[in-house]
C-alpha positions in Angstrom: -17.8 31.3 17.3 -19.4 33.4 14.6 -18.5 36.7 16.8 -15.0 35.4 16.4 -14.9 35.0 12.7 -16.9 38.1 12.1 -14.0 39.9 14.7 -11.1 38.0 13.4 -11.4 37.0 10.2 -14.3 38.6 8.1 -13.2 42.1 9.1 -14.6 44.5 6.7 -11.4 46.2 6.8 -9.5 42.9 6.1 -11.6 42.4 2.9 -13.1 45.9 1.7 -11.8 49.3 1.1 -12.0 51.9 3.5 -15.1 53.4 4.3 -16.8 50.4 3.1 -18.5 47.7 5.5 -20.0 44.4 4.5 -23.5 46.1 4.8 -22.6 48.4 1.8 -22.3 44.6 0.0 -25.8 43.3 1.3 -27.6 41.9 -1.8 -30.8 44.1 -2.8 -33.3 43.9 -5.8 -31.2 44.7 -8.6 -27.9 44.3 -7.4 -25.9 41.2 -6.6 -22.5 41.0 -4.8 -20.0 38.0 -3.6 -20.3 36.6 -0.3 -17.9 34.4 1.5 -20.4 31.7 2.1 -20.5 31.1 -1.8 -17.0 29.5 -1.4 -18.1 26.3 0.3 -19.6 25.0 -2.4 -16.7 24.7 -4.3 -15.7 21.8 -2.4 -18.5 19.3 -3.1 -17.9 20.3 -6.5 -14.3 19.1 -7.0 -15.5 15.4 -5.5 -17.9 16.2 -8.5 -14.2 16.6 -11.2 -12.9 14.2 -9.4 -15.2 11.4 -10.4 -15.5 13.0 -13.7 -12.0 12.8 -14.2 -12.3 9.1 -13.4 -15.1 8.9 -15.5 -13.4 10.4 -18.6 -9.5 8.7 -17.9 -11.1 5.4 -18.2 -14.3 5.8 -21.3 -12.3 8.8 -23.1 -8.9 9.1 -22.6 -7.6 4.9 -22.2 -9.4 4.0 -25.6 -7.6 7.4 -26.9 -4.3 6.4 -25.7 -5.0 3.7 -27.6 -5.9 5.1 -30.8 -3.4 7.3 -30.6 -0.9 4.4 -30.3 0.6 5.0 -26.9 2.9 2.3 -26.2 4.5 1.2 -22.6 8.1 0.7 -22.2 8.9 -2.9 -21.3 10.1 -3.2 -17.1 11.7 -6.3 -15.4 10.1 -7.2 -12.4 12.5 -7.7 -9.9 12.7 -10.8 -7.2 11.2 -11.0 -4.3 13.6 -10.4 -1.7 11.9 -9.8 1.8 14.8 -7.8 3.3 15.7 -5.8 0.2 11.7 -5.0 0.0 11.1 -4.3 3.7 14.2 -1.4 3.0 12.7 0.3 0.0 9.0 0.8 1.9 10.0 1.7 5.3 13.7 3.6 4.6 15.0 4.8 1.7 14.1 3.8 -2.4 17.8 4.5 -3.2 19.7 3.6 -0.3 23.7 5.4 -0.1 26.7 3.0 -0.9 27.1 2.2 2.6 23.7 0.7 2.7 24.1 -1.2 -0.3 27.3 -2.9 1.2 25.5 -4.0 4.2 22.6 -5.1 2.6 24.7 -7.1 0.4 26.4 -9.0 2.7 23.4 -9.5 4.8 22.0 -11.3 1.6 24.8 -12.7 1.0 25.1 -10.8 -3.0 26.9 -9.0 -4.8 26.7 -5.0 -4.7 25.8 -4.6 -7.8 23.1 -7.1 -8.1 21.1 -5.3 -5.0 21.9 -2.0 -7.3 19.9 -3.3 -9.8 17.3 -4.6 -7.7 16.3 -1.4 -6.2 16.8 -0.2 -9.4 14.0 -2.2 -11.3 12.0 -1.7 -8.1 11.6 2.1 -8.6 11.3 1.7 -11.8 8.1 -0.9 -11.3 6.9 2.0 -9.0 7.1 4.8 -11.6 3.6 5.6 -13.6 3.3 4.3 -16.9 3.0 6.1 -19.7 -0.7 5.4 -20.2 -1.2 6.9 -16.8 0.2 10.1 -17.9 -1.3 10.3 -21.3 -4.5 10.1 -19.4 -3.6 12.4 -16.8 -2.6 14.6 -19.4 -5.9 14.1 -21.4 -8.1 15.4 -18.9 -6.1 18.7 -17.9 -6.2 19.1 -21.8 -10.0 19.0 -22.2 -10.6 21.1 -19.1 -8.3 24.1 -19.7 -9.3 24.0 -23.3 -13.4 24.4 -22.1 -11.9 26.4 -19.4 -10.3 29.1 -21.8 -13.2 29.1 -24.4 -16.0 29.8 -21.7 -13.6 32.2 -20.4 -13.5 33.9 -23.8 -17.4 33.7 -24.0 -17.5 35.3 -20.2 -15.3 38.5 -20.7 -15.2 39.3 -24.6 -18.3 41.4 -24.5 -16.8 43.1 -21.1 -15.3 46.3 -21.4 -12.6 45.9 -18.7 -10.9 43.1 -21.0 -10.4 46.1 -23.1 -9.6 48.5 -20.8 -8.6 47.7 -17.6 -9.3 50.6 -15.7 -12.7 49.6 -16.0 -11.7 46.9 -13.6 -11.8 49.6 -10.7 -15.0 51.4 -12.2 -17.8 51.5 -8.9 -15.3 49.3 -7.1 -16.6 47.2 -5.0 -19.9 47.5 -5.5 -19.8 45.9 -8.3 -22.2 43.7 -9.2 -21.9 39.9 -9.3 -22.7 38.4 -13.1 -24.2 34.8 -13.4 -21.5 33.8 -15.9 -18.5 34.9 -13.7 -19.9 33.4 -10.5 -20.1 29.8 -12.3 -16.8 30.1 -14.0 -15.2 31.3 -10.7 -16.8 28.0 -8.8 -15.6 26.2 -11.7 -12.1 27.5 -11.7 -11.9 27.4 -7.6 -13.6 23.6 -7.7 -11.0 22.2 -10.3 -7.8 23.5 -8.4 -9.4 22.1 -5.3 -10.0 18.6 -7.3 -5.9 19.0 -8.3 -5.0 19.6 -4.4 -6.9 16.7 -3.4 -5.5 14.7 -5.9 -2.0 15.5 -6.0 -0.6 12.5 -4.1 -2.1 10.1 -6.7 -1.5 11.8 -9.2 2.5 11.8 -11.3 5.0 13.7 -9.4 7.3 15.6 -11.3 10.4 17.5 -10.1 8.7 20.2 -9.8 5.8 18.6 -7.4 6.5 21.2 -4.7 6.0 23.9 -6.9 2.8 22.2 -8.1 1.6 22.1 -4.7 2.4 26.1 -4.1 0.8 27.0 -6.7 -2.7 25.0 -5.9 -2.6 26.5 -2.6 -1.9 30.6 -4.4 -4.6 30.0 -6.7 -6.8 28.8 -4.3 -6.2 31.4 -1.8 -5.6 34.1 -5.1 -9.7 32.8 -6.5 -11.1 32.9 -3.0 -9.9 36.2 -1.5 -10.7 37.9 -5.0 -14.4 36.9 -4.6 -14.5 37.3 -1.1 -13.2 41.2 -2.0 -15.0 41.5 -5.1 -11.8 41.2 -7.3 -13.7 39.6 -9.7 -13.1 41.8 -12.8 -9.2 41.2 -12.4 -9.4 37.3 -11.0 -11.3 36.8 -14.5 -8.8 38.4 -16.1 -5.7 36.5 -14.3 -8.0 32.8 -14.5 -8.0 33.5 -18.7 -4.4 34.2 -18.5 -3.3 31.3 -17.0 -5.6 28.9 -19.4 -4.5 30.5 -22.5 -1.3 28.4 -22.7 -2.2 25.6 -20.1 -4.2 23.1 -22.3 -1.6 23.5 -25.2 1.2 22.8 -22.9 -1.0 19.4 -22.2 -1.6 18.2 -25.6 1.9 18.8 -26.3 2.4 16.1 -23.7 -0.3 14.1 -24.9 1.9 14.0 -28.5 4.8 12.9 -26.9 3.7 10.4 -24.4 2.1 8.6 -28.1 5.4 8.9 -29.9 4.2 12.1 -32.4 7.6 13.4 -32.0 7.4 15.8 -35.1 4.1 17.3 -34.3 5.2 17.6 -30.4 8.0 19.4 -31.1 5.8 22.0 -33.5 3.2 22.3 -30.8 5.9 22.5 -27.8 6.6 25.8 -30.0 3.6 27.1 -30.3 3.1 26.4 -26.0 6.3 27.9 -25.4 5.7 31.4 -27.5 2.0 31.9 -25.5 3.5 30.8 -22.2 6.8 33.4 -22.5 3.9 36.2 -24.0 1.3 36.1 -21.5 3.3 35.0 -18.1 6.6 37.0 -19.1 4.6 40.4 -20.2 1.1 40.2 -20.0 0.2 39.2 -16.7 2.6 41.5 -15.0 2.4 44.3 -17.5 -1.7 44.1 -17.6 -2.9 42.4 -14.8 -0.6 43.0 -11.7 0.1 46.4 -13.2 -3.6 47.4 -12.9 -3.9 45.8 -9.1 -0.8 48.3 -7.8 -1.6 51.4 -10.0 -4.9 51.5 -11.6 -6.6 50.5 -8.4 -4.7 53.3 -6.4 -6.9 56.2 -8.5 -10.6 54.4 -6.7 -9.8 53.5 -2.9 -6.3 53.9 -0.7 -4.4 51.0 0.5 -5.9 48.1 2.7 -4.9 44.9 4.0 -6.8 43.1 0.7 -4.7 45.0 -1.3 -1.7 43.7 -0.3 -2.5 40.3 0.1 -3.6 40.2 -3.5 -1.4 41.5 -4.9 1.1 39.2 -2.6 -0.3 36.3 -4.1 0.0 37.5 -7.7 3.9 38.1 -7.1 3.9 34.6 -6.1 2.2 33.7 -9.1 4.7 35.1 -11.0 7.5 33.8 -9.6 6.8 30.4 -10.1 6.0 31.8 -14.2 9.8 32.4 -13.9 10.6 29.5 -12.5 8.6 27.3 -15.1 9.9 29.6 -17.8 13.7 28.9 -17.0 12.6 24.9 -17.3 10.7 26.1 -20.6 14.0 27.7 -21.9 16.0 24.9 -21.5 14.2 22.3 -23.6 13.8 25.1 -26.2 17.7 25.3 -26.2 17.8 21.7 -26.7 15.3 21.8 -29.8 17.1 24.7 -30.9 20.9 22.9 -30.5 20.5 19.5 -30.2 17.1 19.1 -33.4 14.2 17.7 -30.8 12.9 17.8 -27.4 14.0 14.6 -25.1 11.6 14.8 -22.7 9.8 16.8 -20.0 12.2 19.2 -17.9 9.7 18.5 -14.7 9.7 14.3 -15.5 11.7 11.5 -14.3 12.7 9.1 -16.5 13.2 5.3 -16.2 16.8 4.2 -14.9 18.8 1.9 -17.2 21.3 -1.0 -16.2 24.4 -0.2 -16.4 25.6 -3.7 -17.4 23.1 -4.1 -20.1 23.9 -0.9 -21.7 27.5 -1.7 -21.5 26.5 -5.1 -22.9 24.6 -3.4 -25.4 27.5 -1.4 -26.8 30.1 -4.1 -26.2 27.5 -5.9 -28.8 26.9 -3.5 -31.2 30.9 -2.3 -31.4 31.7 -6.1 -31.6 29.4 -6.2 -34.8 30.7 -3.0 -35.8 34.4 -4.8 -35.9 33.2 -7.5 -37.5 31.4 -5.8 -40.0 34.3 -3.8 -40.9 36.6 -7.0 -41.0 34.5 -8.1 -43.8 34.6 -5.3 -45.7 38.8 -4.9 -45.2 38.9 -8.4 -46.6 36.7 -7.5 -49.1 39.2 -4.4 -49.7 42.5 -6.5 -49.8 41.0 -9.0 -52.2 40.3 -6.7 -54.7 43.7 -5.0 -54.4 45.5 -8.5 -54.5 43.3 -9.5 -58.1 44.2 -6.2 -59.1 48.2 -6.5 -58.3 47.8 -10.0 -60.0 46.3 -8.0 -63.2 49.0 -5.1 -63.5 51.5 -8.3 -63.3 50.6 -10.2 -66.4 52.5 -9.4 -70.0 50.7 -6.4 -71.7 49.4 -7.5 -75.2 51.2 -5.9 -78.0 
């Protein structure tokens, strides 16, 4: 089995420039490189987030939410109705009018009344706003360590300033302490998100989500397996700068802080168009195609990274379309509704109707009142301009 995956997979020429063979990468004395085998212990440590997270949701984040005065949106409950019930698990959540009918008749109901059962039924299944407040409170405080220990790693490194020093002595370069935990770190986190993407909320977006776990998984491993480390640093920082403000700007909205949401939403927006939009395909993918082109020639790694980066940056394009949007409606419309990427609780029908039946209703009557109050006054004053002016 090893002779296969040494054959098949771990290929030097798969992985390393030409001319290069993983014997030129053997650790020595003084010099320490990336081997595959460092990879596996990414996984144990994204159990590790994983109870973290659970850890922190529950002693950090809950008594936040609190603080912070997040508030849950009242639901009805709806009855239990075997049939109706055994429909929504096994067949569809929103059944098609045809459905409806013949559910209707078969509980002998109105159409509209099973409407409005499946209705509050997915709306009893949707998270609740603590839930995501949480959710969002622990991406927050992990991209926000994430980007400072990312500064700490690569401010004093010379290929943050220059990135042609990303190809300097490529690939044997040697393997720093600092970048090896904050790429386990990184590559255990995204692993913790894959694992935990069926419990977590699910947006519109929630195959997108999943794409890009799986590209920055592939994206973190195959740079350290080829010693892309110098760039994957520099892509990993990117990708935090704007991450954890995009998270607190949820964490504002989901506790009502509409003014300060909208300000911060802003700010998230203007770092997220800068460093997706220009500088990750003006600094970083431009120095994978070009700058590395003046060190080695064209291998199978090569392409594949930079594969993976394009991907990348097509879902920044995507997200950035979703991004635009909701800025035009803060620029048109005053504030931000909600979440492009979010589902929102379904309303009744009826009751809103009945709602604005009420409120136009009270609107009549209050204007009745004040037309009487109107024709009174003209009437005393007719009466007035009637009576005998005094000499």
């Amino acid at each position: 089995m090893s002779s296969v995956l040494d054959e098949w997979l771990w290929h030097h020429e798969y992985w390393l420039p030409p001319g290069i063979t993983w014997k030129d990468m053997e650790d020595s004395e003084h010099a320490q490189y990336p081997r595959p085998r460092d990879l596996v212990i990414a996984i144990p440590y994204a159990f590790v987030f994983i109870a973290v997270r659970y850890l922190f949701e529950r002693l950090i984040a809950l008594p936040l939410s609190k603080q912070m005065g997040v508030k849950e949106k009242s639901r009805r409950m709806a009855p239990p109705k075997p049939t109706l019930e055994k429909v929504y698990t096994t067949q569809s959540t929103c059944p098609k009018e045809s459905d409806l009918l013949a559910l209707s008749k078969q509980c002998d109901t109105s159409m509209q009344e099973v409407k409005i059962w499946f209705r509050h039924r997915r709306n009893w299944d949707r998270p609740s706003i603590t839930q995501k407040f949480c959710e969002a409170s622990w991406r927050f405080a992990f991209y926000l360590l994430a980007f400072v220990a990312g500064l700490c790693v690569l401010l004093d490194k010379p290929w943050f300033w220059d990135q042609k020093e990303c190809w300097k002595g490529y690939p044997q370069q040697v393997l720093l302490p600092s970048q090896y935990w904050y790429y386990m770190i990184e590559l255990a986190f995204y692993w913790s998100l894959l694992f935990r993407v069926s419990l977590d909320v699910k947006r519109k977006d929630f195959k997108e989500q999943i794409i890009h776990h799986i590209a920055t998984i592939f994206l973190i491993g195959f740079s350290y397996c080829a010693n892309y480390i110098r760039v994957g640093t520099l892509v990993m920082l990117v990708h935090d700068a704007s991450d954890y403000i995009m998270e607190g700007a949820k964490m504002l909205n989901y506790a009502g802080w509409r003014r300060s949401c909208d300000v911060l939403f802003v700010v998230f927006a203007l770092v997220f168009l800068i460093t997706r939009l220009i500088i990750f395909p003006n600094v970083v993918i431009y120095t994978t195609f070009y700058y590395s082109m003046e060190i080695f020639q064209p291998f199978f790694g090569y392409y594949f990274f930079n594969f993976l980066l394009m991907v990348l940056q097509l879902l920044h394009i995507f997200w950035a379309y979703l991004i635009l949007r909701m800025a035009a409606k803060f620029v048109f419309v005053g504030k931000i509704d909600k979440d492009e990427r979010s589902d929102d609780e379904e309303s009744d029908g009826e009751e809103e109707d009945g709602r604005m039946e009420s409120k136009s209703m009270s609107l009549a009557n209050h204007n009745g009142v004040l037309n009487e109050i109107a024709n009174g006054m003209k009437s005393k004053s007719n009466e007035r301009n009637k009576l005998p002016k005094a000499r």
